[in-house]
C-alpha positions in Angstrom: 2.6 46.5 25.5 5.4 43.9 26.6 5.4 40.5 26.4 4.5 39.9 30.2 1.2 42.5 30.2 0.1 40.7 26.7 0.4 37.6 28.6 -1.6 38.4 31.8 -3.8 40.5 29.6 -4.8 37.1 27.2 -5.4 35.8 30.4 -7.6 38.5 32.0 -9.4 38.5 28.8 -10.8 35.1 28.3 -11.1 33.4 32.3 -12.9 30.3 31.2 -10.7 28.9 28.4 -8.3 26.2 29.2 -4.7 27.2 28.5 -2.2 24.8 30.7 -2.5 21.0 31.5 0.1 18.1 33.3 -0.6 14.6 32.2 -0.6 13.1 35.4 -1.4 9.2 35.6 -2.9 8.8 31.9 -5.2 12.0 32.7 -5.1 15.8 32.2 -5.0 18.1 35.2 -6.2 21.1 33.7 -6.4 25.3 34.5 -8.1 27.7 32.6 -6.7 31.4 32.0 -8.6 32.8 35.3 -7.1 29.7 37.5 -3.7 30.5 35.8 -3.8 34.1 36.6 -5.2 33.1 39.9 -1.6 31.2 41.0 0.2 34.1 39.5 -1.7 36.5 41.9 -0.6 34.3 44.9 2.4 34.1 43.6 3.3 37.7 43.8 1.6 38.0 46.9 3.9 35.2 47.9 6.9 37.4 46.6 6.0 40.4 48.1 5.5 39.5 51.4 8.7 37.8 51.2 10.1 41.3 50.3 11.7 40.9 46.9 11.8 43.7 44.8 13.3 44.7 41.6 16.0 44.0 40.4 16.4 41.2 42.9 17.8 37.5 41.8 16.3 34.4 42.6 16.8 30.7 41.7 14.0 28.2 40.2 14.5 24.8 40.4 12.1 22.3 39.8 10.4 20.0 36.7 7.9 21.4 34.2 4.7 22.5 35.6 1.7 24.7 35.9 3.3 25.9 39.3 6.2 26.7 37.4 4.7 28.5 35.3 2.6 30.8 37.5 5.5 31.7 39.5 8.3 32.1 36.4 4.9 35.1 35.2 4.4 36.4 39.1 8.4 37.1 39.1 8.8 38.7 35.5 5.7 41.0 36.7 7.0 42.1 39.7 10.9 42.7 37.9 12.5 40.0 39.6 15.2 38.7 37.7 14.4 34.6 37.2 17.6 32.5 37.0 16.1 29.1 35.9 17.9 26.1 36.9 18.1 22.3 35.9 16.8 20.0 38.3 18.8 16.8 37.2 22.4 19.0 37.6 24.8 17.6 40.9 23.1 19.9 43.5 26.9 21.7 43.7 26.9 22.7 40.3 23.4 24.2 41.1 24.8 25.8 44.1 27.6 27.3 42.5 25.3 28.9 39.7 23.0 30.1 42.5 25.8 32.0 44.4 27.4 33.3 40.6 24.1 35.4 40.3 23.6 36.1 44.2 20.2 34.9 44.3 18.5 35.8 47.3 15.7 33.2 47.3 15.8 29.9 45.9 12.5 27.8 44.9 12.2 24.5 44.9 9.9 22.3 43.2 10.5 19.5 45.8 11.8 18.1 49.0 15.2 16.7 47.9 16.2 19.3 45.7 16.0 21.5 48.6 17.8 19.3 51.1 20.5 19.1 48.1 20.7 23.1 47.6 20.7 23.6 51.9 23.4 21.1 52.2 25.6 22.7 49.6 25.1 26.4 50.7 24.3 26.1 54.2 24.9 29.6 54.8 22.5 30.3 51.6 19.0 31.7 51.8 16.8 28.5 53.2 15.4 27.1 50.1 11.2 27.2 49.5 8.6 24.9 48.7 7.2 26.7 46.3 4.2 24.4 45.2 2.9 25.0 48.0 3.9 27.9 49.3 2.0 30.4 47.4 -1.1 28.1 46.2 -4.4 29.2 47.3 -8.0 28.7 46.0 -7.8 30.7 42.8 -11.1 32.0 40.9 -11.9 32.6 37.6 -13.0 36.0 38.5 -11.5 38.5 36.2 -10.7 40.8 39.3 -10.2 44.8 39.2 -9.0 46.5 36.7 -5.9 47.2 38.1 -5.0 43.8 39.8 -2.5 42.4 37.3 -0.7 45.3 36.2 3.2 44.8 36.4 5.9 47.0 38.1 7.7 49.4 35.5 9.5 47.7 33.1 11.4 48.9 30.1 13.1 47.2 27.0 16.6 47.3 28.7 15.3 45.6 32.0 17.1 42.1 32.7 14.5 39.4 33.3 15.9 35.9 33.3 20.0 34.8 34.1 19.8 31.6 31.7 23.0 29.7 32.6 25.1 28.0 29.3 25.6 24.2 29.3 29.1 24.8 29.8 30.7 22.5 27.4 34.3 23.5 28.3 34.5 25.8 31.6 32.4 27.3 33.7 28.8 28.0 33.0 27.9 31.7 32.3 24.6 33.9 33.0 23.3 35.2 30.2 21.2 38.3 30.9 18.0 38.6 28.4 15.9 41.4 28.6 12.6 42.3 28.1 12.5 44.1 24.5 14.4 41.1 23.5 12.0 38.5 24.4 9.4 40.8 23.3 10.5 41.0 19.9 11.2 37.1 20.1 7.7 36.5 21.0 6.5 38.4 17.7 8.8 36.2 15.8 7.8 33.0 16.5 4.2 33.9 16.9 4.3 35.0 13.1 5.8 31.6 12.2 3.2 29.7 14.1 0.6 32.0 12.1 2.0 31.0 9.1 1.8 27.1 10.1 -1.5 26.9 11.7 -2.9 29.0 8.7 -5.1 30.9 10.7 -6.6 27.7 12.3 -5.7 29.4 15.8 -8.4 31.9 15.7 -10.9 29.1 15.6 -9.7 26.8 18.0 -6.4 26.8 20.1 -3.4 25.0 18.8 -2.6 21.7 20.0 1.1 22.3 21.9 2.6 19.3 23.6 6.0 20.4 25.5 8.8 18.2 27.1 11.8 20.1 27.0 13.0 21.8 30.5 11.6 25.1 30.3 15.2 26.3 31.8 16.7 26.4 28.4 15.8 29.3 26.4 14.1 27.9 23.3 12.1 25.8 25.8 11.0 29.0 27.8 10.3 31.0 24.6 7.7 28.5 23.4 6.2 28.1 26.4 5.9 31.9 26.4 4.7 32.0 22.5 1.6 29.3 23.7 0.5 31.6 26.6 0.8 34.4 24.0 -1.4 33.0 22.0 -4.7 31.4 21.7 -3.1 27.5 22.7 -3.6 24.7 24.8 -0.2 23.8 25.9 0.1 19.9 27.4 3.1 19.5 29.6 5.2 16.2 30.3 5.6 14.7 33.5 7.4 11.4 32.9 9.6 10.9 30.2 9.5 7.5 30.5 5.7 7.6 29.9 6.7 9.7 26.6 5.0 8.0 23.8 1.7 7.4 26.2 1.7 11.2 27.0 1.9 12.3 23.5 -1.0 10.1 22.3 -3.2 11.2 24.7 -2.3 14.6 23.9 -2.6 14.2 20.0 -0.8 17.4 19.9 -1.0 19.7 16.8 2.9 20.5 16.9 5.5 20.2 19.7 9.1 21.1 20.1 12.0 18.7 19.9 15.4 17.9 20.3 17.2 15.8 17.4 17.9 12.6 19.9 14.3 12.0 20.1 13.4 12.3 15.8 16.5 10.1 15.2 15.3 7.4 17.8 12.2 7.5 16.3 13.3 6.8 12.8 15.8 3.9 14.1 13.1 2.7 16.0 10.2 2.2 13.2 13.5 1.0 10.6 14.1 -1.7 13.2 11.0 -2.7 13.5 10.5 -3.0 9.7 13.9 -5.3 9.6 12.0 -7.9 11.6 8.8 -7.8 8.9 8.6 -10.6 6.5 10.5 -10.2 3.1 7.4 -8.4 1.5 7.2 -5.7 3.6 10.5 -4.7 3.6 11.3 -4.6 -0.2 7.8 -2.3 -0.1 9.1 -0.4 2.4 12.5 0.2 0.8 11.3 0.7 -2.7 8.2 2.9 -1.7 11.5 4.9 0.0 13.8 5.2 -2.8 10.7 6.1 -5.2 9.9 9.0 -2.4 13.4 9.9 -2.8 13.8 10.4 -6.4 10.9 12.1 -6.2 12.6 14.5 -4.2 15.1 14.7 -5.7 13.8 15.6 -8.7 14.4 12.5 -10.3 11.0 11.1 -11.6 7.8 10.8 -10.2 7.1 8.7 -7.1 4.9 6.2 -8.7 3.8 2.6 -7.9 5.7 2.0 -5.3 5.5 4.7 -3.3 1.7 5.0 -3.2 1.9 1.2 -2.0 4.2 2.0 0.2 2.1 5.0 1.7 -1.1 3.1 1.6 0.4 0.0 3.8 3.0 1.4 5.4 4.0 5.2 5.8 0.4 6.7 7.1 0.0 4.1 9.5 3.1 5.1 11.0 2.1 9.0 10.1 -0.9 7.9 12.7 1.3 6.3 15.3 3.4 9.1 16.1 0.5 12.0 15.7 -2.8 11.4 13.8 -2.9 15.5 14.6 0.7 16.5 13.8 1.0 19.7 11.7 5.0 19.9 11.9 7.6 18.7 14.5 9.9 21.8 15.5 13.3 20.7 16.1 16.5 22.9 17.7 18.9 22.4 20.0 21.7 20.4 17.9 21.9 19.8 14.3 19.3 17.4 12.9 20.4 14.9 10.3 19.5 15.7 6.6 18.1 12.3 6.6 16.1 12.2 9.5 14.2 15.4 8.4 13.3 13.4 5.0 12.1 10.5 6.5 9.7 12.5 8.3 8.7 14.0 5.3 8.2 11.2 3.2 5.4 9.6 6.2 3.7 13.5 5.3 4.7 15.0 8.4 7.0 18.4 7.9 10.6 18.8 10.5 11.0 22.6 11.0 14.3 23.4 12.5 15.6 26.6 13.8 18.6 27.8 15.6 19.8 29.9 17.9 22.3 29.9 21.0 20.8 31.4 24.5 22.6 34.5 23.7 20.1 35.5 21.0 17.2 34.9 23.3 17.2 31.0 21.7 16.5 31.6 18.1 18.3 33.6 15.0 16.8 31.3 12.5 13.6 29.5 11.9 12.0 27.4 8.7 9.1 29.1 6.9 6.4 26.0 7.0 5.8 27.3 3.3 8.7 26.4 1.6 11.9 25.5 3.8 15.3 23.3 3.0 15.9 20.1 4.5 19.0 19.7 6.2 19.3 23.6 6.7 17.9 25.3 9.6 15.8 28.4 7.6 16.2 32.0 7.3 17.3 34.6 9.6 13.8 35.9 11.6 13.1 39.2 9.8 14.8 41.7 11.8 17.8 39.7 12.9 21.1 40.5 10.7 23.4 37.6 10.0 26.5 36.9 8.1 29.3 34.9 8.0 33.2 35.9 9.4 36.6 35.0 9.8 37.0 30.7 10.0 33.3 31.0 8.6 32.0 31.8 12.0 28.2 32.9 12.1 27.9 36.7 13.4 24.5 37.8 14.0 22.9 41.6 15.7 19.5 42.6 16.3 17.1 43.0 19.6 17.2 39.6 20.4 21.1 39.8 21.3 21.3 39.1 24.9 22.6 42.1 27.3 25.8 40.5 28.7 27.0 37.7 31.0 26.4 38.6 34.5 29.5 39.9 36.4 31.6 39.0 33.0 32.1 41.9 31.5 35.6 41.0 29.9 34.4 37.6 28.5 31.0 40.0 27.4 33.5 42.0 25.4 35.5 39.0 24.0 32.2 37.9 22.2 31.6 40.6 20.5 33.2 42.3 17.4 32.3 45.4 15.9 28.9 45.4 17.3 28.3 41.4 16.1 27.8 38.9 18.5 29.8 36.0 17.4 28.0 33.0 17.7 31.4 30.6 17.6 29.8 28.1 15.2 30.6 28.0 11.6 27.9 27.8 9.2 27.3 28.3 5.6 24.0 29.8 4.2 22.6 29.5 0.2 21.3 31.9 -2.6 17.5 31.7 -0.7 19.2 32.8 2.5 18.9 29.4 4.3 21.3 28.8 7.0 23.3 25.6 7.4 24.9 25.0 10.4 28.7 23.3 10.2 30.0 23.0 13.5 31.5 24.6 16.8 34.8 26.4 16.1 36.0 25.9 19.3 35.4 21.7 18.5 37.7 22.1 15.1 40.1 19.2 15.3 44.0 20.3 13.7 45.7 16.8 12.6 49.2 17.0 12.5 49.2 16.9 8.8 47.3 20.9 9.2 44.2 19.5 8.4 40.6 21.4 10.3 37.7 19.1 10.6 34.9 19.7 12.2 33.7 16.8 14.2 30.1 17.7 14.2 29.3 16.2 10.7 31.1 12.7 11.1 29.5 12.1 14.2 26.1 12.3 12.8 26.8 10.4 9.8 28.4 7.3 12.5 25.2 7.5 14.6 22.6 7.6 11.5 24.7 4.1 10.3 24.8 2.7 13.9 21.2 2.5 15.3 22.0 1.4 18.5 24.7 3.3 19.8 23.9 6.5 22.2 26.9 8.4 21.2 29.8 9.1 19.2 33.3 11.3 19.8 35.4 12.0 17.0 38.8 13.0 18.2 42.3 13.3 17.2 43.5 17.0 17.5 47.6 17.1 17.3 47.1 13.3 15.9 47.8 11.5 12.5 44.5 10.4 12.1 40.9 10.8 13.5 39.6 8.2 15.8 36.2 7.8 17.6 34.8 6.7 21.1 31.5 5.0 20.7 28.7 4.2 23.8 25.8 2.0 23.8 24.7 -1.8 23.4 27.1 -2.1 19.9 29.9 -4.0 19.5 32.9 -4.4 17.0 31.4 -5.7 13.9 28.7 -3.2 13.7 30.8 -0.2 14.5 33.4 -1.2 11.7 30.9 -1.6 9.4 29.3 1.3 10.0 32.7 3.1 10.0 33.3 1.4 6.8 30.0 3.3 5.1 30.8 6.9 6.3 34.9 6.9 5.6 33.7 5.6 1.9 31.5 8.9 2.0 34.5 11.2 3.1 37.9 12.6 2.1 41.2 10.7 3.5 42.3 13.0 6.0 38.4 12.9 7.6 37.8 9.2 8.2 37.8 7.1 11.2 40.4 4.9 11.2 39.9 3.7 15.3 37.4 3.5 18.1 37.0 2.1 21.3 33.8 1.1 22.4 32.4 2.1 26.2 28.7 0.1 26.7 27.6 2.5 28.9 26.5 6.2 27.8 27.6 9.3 28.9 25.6 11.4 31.4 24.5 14.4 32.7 25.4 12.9 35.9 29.1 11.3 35.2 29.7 15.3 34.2 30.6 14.4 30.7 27.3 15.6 28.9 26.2 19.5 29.9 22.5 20.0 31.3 21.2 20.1 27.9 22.6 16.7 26.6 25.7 18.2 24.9 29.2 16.5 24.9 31.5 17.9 27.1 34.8 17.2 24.6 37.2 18.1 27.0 36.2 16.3 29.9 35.4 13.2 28.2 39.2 13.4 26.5 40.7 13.5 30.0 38.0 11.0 31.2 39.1 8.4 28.3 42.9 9.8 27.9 44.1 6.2 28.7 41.6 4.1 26.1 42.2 7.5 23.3 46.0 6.8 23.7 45.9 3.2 23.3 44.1 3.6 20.0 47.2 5.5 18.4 49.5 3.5 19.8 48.4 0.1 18.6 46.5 1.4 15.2 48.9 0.4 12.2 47.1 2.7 9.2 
């Protein structure tokens, strides 16, 4: 059985349990499996009668939903080929990804996105409404035997075009298949077994979910919920974050690193501002924790003070229910991850690119290394080549990029797919994750640093900034661009703390300062928050060659 028939199977089998919710205005707007499986019917009515077949493309654009859910299952079941799309890209960039993949339909979760694709590709297929569309009264009847049963599909059939972020170039469709989300679905099913402990077969797990399910480790836990016994609470309103999750009181949730580390500067501002008490217990209970760790001495006095007054009330702020946050995406600073783990609550990381169907690695809850990102999933093969770069094989590798078959060969050697980041990985088998080769910076003196690394190590010192870009390749020295409310003082002091951390030939030794933050919008961070190097180095040429000519080292 597949991974869509298990799916529409679960949700045959038990018609009354809930198993999707929105928050909508501070309350829950809820479906059970039969309601569920009752907009996925419609939906493929919906497709049919639209005559889409097999094999067919088709875009999806809109927010997280139930709707979107129902129709991302009606399309896998009937073998049309879903190429997800992110609703806050410039409606041309959408356009052009639209035409890359010929989609044939486009769906629309809402009146200006379609205006934006129609006026863009006016000779395009006219874009659909599809929230309401294909919604009709659906019933918790279970329904014939036969009703839900998909059209043939075997492990080699594409189902989803998941375009790359596209941090230098043009984005590419990545082709997954069925087997390999299949076999992905078994994966992280057996890790959330081995976190819940068996709770699931009680009661569902607790799932909150934010991420755009248009990214690929996004879509595969949205998948893994429905594939399992879970109650999966969706954002809608980011701003309305830290409301949406208390109501939700979710068991675990995934994340991306800009939200953990904003939580941690946030609470360690907040504690600055506490009278002189709190703060030494705060900071002593810490460093007790640490040694702890460490393996230094037992945590003692302080940090049980610390933990009574301090640590587990913030434990309860951020999720009285919380079992483990998952984080991906981006690497997640060592020292985030142990602040987490000193309030009691574990940081499980995995990684993966969209070409392995979103994950090669993922932390055992039972015993994992903070500041690596965990083993290779059994059945995945990794290992480390030339420059260090990460190769990795096994049926989660994706089948190609659409109509790209030279840059399909190019990323693959010997039968590896080569993952272009280098990484590291210990005697236990965990992975650590270094950097993108293809970000190395080459200073004049022959020098290759990854700029990864420093980066974190600037923002973990410099609460307030948004973000920081090391540069310098073909320079004498590296120098940084730094956004957000910060200003000289606390960037050189901040500077001053890292470079004391770090070889000569890796330090900062200049930075200019832009208040505002990059965006998705401005075009110099990709859909997925990354930094687009190159076109912020052409954006900020001027300000980047004013640093070297005015720096005296």
């Amino acid at each position: 059985m597949n991974f869509i028939e298990n799916i529409l199977n679960r949700l045959y089998q038990t018609p009354d349990r809930p198993v999707l919710r929105e928050v909508r205005d501070g309350q829950f707007v809820t479906v059970t499996c039969g309601e569920l499986l009752g907009f996925v019917r419609a939906a493929r009515t919906f497709i049919r009668d639209k005559g889409l077949k097999k094999g067919a493309r088709v875009g999806l654009l809109a927010p997280n939903g139930i709707h979107w859910v129902a129709l991302d299952l009606a399309l896998i079941a009937e073998g049309v080929i879903v190429a997800p799309l992110y609703s806050r890209q410039a409606p041309a960039e959408l356009v052009n990804m639209l035409k890359d993949c010929g989609a044939s339909a486009v769906f629309c979760g809402n009146a200006e996105l379609m205006d934006g694709v129609a006026k863009n590709w006016p000779d395009g297929p006219t874009p659909t409404l599809f929230n309401h569309a294909f919604v009709i009264p659906p019933s918790n009847e279970p329904g014939g035997e036969t009703v839900d049963e998909t059209v043939k599909l075997d492990d080699s059939d594409v189902i989803t075009i998941i375009y790359t972020s596209g941090t230098s170039g043009e984005p590419k469709g990545v082709m997954l298949t069925v087997g390999g989300v299949t076999f992905m679905l078994g994966c992280t099913g057996m890790r959330l077994d081995q976190l819940m402990e068996g709770a699931t077969e009680r009661a569902p797990d607790q799932v909150f979910h934010y991420p755009p399910f248009c990214f690929a480790a996004s879509w595969i836990v949205m998948l893994s919920c429905l594939s399992r016994n879970s109650l999966l609470t969706l954002s809608t309103d980011l701003t309305k974050l830290a409301d949406e999750l208390k109501l939700a009181a979710p068991q675990y949730f995934l994340n991306v690193p800009m939200l953990l580390e904003r939580i941690r500067t946030g609470v360690e501002s907040q504690i600055a501002q506490k009278p002189g008490l709190v703060q030494t217990i705060y900071r002593k209970g810490k460093e007790a924790w640490l040694r702890q760790h460490e393996g230094k001495g037992a945590a003692g006095f302080w940090f049980a003070l610390a933990n009574a007054m301090i640590f587990s009330s913030i434990k309860r702020k951020i999720g009285p229910n919380l079992k483990a946050l998952i984080c991906g995406s981006a690497p997640l600073a060592k020292e985030t991850q142990l602040f987490f783990l000193m309030l009691g609550v574990r940081v499980l990381q995995g990684y993966g690119l969209t070409e392995t169907t979103g994950i090669c690695t993922l932390d055992d809850p039972r015993d994992f290394t903070p500041g690596r990102v965990g083993p290779a999933i059994p059945g995945i093969e990794m290992k480390l080549g030339e420059e260090n770069e990460i190769l990795a094989r096994g049926p989660n590798i994706f089948a190609g990029y659409w109509n790209r078959p030279e840059a399909t060969a190019r990323t693959f050697a010997d039968g590896w797919f080569r993952t272009g980041d280098q990484g590291e990985v210990d005697e236990k088998g965990n992975w650590a994750i270094v950097g993108r080769i293809k970000n190395l910076i080459i200073l004049n003196s022959g020098h290759n640093i990854a700029p990864e690394p420093i980066e974190e190590k600037v923002l973990f010192n410099l609460a307030a900034a948004q973000q920081c870009v090391v540069m310098g390749n073909g320079r004498g020295f590296l120098s940084a661009l730094v956004t957000g409310d910060v200003n000289r003082q606390q960037v050189e002091q901040a500077l001053e703390t890292v470079n004391a951390q770090l070889p000569h030939y890796k330090r900062v030794h200049s930075f200019h300062i832009n208040k505002e933050p990059l965006t998705i919008e401005s075009g110099l961070l990709t859909a997925n928050g990354k930094l687009r190097r190159e076109a912020i180095a052409a954006h900020f040429e001027r300000e980047i060659d004013a640093l070297y000519q005015n720096h005296k080292r």
